[in-house]
NUTI-30828 format. One record per atom (N, C-alpha, C): residue number from 1; residue in one letter; x, y, z negated. Coordinates in steps of 0.001 Angstrom, whole numbers. Atoms other than C-alpha are relative to their C-alpha. Layout:
BEGIN
(vexfi NUM; A; (X; Y; Z))
...
END
This chain:
BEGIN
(vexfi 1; X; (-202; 1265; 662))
(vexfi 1; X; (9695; 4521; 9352))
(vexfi 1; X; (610; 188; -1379))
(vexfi 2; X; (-531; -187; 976))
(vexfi 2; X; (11386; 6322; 6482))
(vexfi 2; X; (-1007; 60; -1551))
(vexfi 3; X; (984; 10; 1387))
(vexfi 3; X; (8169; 6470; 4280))
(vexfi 3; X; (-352; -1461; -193))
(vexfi 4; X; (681; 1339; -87))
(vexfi 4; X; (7296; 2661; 4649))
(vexfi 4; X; (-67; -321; -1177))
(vexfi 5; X; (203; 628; 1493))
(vexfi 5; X; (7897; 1521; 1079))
(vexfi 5; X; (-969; 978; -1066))
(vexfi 6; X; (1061; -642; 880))
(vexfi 6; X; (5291; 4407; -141))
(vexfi 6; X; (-1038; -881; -50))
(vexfi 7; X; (1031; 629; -121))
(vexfi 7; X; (2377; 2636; -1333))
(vexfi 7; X; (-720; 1024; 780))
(vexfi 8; X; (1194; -849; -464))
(vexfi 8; X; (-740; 3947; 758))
(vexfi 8; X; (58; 483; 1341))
(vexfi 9; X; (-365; -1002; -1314))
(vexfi 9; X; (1606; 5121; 3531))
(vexfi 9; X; (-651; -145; 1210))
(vexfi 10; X; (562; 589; -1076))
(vexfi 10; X; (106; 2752; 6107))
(vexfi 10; X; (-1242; -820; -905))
(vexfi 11; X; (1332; 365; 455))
(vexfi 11; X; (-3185; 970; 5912))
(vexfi 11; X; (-1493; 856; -720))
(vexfi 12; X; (858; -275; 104))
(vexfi 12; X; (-5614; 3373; 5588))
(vexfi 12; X; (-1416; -217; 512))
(vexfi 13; X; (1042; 442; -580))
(vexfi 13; X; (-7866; 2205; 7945))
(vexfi 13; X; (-285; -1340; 496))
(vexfi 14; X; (282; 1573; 194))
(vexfi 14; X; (-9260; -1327; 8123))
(vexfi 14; X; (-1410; -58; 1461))
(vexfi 15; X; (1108; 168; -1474))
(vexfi 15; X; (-11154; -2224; 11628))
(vexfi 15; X; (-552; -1824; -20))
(vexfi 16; X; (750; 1346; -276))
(vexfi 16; X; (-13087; -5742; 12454))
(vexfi 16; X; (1407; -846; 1217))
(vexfi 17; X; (-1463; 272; -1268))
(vexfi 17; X; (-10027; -7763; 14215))
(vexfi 17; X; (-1287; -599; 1210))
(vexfi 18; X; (1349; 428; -1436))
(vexfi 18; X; (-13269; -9094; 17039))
(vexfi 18; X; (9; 1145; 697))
(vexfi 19; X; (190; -695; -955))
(vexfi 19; X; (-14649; -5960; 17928))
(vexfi 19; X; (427; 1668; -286))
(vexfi 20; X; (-553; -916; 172))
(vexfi 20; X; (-12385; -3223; 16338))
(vexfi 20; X; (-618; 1367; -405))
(vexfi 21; X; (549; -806; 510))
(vexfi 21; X; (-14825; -1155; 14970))
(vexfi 21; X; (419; -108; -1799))
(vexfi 22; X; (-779; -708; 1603))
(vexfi 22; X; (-14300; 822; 11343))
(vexfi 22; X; (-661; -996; -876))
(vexfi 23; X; (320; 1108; 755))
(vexfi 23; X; (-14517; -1533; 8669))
(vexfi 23; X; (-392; 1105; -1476))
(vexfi 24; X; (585; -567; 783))
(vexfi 24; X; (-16439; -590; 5148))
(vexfi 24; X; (391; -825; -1212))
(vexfi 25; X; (-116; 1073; 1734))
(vexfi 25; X; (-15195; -1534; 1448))
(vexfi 25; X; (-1052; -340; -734))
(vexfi 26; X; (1435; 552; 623))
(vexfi 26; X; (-18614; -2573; 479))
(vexfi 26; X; (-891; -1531; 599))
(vexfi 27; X; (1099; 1117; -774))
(vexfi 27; X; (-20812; -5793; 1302))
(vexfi 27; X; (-773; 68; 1087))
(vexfi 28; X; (904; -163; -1060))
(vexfi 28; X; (-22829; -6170; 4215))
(vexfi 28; X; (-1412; 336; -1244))
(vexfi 29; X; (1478; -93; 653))
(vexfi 29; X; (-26588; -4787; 3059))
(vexfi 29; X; (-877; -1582; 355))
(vexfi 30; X; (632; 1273; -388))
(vexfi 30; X; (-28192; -7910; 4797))
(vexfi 30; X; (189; -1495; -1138))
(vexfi 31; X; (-541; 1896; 395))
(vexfi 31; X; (-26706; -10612; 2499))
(vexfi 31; X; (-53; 277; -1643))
(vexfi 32; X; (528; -202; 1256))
(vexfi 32; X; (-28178; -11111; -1128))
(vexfi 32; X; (1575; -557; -770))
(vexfi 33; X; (-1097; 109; 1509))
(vexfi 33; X; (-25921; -10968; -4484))
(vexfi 33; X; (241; -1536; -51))
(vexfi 34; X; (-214; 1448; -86))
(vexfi 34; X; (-23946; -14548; -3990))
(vexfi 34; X; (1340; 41; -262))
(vexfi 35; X; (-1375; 983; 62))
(vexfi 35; X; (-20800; -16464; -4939))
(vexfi 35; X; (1125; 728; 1627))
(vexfi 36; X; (-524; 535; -680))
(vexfi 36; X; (-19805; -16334; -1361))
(vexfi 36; X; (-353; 1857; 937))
(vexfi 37; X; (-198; -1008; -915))
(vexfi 37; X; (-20838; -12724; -258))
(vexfi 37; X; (901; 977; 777))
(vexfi 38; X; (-1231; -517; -188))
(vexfi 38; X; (-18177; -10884; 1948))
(vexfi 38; X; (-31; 1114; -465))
(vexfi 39; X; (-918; -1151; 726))
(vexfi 39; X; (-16303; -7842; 393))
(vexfi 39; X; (-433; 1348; 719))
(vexfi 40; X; (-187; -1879; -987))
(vexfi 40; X; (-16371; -5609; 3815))
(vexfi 40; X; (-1560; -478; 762))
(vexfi 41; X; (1048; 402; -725))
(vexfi 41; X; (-18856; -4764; 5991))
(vexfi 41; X; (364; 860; 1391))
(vexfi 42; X; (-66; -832; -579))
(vexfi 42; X; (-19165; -2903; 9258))
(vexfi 42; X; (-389; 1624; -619))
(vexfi 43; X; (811; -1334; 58))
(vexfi 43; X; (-19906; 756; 9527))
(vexfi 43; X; (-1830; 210; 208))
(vexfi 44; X; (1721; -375; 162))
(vexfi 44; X; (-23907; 304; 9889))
(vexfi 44; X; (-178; -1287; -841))
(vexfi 45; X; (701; 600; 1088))
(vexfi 45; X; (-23985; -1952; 7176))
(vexfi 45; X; (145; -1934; 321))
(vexfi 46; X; (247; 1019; -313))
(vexfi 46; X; (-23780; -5207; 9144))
(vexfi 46; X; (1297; -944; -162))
(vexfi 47; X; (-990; 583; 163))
(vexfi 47; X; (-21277; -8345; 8294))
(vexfi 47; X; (1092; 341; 941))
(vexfi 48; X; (-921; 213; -1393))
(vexfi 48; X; (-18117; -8754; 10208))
(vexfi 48; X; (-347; -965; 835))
(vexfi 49; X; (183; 381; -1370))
(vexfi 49; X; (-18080; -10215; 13935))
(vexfi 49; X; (515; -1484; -1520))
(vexfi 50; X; (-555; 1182; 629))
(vexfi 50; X; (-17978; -14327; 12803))
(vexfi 50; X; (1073; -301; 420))
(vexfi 51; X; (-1369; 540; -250))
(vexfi 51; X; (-14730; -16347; 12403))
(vexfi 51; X; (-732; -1628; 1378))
(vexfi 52; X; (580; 781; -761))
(vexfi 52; X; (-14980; -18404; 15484))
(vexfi 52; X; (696; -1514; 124))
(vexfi 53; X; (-765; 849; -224))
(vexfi 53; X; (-12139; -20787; 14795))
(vexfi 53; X; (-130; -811; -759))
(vexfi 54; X; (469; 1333; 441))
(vexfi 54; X; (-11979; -24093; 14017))
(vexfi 54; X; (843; -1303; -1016))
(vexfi 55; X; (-1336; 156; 1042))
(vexfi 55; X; (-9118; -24261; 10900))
(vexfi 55; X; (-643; -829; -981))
(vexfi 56; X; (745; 1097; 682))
(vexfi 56; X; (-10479; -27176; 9011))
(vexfi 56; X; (236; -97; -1360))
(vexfi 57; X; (-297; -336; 1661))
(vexfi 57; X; (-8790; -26162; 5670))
(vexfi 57; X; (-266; 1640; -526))
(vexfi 58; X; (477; -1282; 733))
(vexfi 58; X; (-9977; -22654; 5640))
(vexfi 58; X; (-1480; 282; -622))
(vexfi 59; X; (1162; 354; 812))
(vexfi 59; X; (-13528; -23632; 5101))
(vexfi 59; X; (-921; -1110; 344))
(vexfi 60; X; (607; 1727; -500))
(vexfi 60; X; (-16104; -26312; 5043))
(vexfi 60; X; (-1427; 498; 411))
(vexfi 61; X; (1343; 183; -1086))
(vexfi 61; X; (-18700; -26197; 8181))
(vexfi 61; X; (-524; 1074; 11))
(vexfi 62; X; (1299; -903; -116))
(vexfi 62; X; (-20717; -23169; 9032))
(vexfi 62; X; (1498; 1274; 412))
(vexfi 63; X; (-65; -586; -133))
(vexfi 63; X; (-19489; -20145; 10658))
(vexfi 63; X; (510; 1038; -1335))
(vexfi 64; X; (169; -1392; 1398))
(vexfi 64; X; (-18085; -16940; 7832))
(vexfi 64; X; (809; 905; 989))
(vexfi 65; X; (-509; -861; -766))
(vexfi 65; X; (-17218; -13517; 8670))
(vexfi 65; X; (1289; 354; -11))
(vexfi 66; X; (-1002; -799; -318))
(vexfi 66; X; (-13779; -12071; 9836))
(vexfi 66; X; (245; 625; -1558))
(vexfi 67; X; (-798; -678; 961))
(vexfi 67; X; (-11230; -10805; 7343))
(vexfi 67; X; (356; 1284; 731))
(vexfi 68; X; (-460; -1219; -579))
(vexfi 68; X; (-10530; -6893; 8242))
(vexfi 68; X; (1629; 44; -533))
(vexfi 69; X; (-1334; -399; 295))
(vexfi 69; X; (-7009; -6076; 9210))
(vexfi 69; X; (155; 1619; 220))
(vexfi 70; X; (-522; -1134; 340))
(vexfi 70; X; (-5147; -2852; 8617))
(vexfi 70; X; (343; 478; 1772))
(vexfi 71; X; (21; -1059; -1260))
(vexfi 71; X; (-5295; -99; 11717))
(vexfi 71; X; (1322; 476; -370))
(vexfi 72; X; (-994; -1033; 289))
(vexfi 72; X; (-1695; 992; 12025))
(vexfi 72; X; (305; 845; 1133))
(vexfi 73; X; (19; -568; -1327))
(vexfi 73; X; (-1356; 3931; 14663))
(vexfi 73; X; (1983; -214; 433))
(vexfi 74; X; (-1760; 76; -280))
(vexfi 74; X; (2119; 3437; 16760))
(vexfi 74; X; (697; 677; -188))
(vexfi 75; X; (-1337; -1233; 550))
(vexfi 75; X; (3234; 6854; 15689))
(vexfi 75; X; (741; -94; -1064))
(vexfi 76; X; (-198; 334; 1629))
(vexfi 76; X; (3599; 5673; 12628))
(vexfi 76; X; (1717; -601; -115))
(vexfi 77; X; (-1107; 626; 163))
(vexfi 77; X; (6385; 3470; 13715))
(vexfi 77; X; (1335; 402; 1506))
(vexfi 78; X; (-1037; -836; -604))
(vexfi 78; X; (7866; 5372; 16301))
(vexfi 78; X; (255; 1241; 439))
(vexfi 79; X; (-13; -1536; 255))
(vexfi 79; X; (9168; 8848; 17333))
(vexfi 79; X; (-606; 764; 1605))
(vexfi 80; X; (501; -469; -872))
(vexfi 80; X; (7734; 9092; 20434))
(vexfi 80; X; (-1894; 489; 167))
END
């Protein structure tokens, strides 16, 4: 826990919070050059798992994909 304030220290790896597979800093291939295209993609190229919830100020009508969160392993934060 003594490195925590390094940038970089944690968050190297970014998974799909649905189905926890490795997440990709590039666009899905499937989804043409748009306003609205997502950022990440899976590892074979395909969007993230959809957001299934039903938060009425996060967007308006239609299904979008999952935001990837940060993989932190538990060693990280403890000594066992």
């Amino acid at each position: 826990m003594t490195n925590r304030p390094t940038p970089g220290v944690f968050g190297s790896d970014m998974i799909c919070p649905e189905c926890l597979e490795g997440v990709r800093d590039l666009p899905p291939t499937d989804w043409g050059p748009s306003w609205t295209r997502p950022e990440f993609s899976h590892q074979d190229d395909t969007e993230l798992c959809p957001d299934w919830s039903n938060d009425s100020g996060s967007h308006k009508g239609g299904l979008k994909p999952l935001r990837p969160v940060v993989f932190v392993p538990l060693k990280e934060f403890t000594s066992a």
